[in-house]
SELUMVO-298916 format. One line per field, with one value per atom (N, C-alpha, C): residue in three letters; atom name; z, x, y. Coordinates in steps of 0.001 Angstrom, whole numbers. Example, Ala and Ser with C-alpha at 12.3 -4.5 7.8 and 13.67 -1.06 7.14 Angstrom:
REM residues 2
aa = Ala,Ala,Ala,Ser,Ser,Ser
at = N,CA,C,N,CA,C
up = 7800,7800,7800,7080,7140,7870
east = 13190,12300,13200,12850,13670,12900
north = -5690,-4500,-3300,-2250,-1060,30
REM end
This chain:
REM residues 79
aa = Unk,Unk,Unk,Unk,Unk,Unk,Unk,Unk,Unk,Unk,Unk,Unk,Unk,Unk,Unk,Unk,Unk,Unk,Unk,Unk,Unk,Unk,Unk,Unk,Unk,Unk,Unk,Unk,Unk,Unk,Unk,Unk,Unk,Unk,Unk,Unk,Unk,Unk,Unk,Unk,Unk,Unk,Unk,Unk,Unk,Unk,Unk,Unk,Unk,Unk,Unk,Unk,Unk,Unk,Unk,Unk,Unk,Unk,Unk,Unk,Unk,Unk,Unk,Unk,Unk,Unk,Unk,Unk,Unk,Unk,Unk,Unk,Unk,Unk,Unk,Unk,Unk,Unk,Unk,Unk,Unk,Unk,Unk,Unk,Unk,Unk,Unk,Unk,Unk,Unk,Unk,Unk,Unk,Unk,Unk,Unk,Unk,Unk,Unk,Unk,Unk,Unk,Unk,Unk,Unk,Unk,Unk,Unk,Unk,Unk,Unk,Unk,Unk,Unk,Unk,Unk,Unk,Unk,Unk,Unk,Unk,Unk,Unk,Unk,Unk,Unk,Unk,Unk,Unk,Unk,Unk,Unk,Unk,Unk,Unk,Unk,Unk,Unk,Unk,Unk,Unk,Unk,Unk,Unk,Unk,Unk,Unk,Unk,Unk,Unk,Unk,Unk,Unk,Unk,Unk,Unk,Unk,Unk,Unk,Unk,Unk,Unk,Unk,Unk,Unk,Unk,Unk,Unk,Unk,Unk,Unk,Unk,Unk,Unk,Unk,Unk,Unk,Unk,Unk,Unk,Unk,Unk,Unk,Unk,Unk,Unk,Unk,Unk,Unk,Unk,Unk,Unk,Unk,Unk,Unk,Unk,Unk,Unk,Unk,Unk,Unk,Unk,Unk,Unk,Unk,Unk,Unk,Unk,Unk,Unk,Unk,Unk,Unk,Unk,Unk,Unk,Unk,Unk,Unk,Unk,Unk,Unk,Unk,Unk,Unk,Unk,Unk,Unk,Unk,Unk,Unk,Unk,Unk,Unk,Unk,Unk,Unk
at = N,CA,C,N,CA,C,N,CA,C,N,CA,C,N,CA,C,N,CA,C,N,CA,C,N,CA,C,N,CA,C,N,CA,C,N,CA,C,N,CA,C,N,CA,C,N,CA,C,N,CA,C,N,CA,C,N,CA,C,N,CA,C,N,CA,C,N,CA,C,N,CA,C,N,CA,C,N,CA,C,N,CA,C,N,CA,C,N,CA,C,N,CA,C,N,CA,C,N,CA,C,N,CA,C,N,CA,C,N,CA,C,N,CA,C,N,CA,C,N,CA,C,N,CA,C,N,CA,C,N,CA,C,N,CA,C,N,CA,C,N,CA,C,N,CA,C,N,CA,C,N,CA,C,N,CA,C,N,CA,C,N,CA,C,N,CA,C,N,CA,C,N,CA,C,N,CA,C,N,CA,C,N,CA,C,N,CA,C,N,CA,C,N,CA,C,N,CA,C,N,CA,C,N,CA,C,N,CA,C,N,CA,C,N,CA,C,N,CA,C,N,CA,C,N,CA,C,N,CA,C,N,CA,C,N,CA,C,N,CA,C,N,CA,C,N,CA,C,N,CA,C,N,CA,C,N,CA,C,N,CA,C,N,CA,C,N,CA,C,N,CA,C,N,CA,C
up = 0,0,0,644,524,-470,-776,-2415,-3358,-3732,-4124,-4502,-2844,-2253,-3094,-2880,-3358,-4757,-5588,-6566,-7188,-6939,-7179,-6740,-5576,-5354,-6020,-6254,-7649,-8471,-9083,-10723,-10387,-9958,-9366,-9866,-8996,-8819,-10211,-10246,-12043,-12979,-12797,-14169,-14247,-12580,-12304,-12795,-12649,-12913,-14667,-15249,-16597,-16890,-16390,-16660,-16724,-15980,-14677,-15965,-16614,-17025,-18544,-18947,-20475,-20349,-19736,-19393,-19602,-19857,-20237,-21073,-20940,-21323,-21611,-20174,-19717,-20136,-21490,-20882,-21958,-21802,-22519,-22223,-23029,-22844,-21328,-20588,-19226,-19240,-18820,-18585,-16888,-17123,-15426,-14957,-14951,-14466,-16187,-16390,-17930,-18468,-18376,-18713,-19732,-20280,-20971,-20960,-20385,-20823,-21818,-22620,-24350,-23984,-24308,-24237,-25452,-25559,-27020,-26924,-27879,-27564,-26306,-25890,-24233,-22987,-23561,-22327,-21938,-20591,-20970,-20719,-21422,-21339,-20015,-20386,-19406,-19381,-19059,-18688,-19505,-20296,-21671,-21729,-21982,-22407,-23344,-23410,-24356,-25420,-26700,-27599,-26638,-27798,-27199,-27747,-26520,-26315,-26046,-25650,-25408,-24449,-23668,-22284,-22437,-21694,-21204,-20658,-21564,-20838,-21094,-20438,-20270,-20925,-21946,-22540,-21717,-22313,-21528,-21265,-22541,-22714,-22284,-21327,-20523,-21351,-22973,-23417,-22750,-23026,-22096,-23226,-23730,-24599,-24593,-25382,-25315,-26570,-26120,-27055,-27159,-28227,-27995,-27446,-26362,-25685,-26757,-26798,-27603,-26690,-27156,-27146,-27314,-26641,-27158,-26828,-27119,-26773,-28095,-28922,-30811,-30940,-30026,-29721,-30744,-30563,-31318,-32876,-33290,-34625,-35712,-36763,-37760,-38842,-39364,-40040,-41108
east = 824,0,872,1765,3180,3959,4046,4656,3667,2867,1672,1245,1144,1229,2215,3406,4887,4703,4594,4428,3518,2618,1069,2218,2270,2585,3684,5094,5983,5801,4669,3978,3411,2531,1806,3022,4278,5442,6368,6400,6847,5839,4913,3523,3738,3678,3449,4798,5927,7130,7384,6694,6729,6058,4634,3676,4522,5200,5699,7050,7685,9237,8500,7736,6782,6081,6035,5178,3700,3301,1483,1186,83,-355,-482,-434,129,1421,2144,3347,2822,3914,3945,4656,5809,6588,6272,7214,7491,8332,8035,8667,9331,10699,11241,12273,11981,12737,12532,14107,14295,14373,14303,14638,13306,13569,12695,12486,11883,11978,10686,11414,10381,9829,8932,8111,8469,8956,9865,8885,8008,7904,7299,6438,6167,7069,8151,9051,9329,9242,10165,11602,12189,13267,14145,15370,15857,16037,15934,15796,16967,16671,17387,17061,18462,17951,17170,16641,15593,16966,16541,17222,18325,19023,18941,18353,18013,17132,15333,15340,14021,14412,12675,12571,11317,11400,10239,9433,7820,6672,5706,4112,3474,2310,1498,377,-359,-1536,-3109,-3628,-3580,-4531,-3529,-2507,-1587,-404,-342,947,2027,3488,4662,5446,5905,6969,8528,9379,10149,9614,10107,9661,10290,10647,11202,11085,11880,11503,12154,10927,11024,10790,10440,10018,8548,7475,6286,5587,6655,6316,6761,5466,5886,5844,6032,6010,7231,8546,9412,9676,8695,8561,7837,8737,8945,7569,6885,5479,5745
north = -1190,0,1259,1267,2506,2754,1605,1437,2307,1989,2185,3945,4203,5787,6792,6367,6365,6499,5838,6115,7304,6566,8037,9468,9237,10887,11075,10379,10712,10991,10258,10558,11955,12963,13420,14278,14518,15290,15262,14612,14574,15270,14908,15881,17259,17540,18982,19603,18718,19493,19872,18637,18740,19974,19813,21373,22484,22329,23945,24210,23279,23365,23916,23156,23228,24850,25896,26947,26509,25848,25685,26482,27047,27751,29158,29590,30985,31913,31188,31907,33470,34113,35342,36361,36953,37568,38841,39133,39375,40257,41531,42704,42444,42437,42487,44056,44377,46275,46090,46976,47238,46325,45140,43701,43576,42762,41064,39874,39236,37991,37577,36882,36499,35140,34738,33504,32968,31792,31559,29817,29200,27538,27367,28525,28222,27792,28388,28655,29743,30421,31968,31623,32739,32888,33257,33361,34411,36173,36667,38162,38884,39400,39905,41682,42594,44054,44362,45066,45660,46272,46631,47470,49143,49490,50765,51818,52768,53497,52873,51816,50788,50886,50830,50398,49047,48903,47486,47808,48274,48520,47764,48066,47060,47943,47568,48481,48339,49187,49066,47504,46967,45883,44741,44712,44102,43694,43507,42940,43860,42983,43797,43617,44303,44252,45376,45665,46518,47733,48533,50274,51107,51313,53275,54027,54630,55729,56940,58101,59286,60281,61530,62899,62888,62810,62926,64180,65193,66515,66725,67550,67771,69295,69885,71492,71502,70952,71079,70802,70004,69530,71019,70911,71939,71074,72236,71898,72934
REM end
């Protein structure tokens, strides 16, 4: 019956680890400070710089990606 137990709960511990290593479902690229991490195959990555002059923000509608930081003051722009 311990044997038994033993097993189940290994298997059990193995699945979850597979889930957990595989990202599921959930994954999707991850803004960390100025960082990135990319969801590549449903894995994330590791924590990577953005371009230069990019920072790592997070839109309205929650995607996080990296962006140009500009001037969005056009007072200066010639017309």
């Amino acid at each position: 019956m311990l044997r038994i137990y033993l097993l189940s709960l290994t298997s059990l511990f193995a699945l979850g680890f597979a889930l957990s290593a595989c990202g599921g479902d959930t994954c999707v690229d991850t803004c960390e400070g100025d960082q990135i991490r990319l969801c590549v195959d449903g894995v994330l990555g590791e924590a990577e710089d953005c371009g230069n002059g990019m920072m790592c923000m997070e839109m309205d509608n929650g995607m996080e990606h990296c962006m140009v930081m500009g001037d969005d003051d056009d007072s200066s722009t010639n017309m």
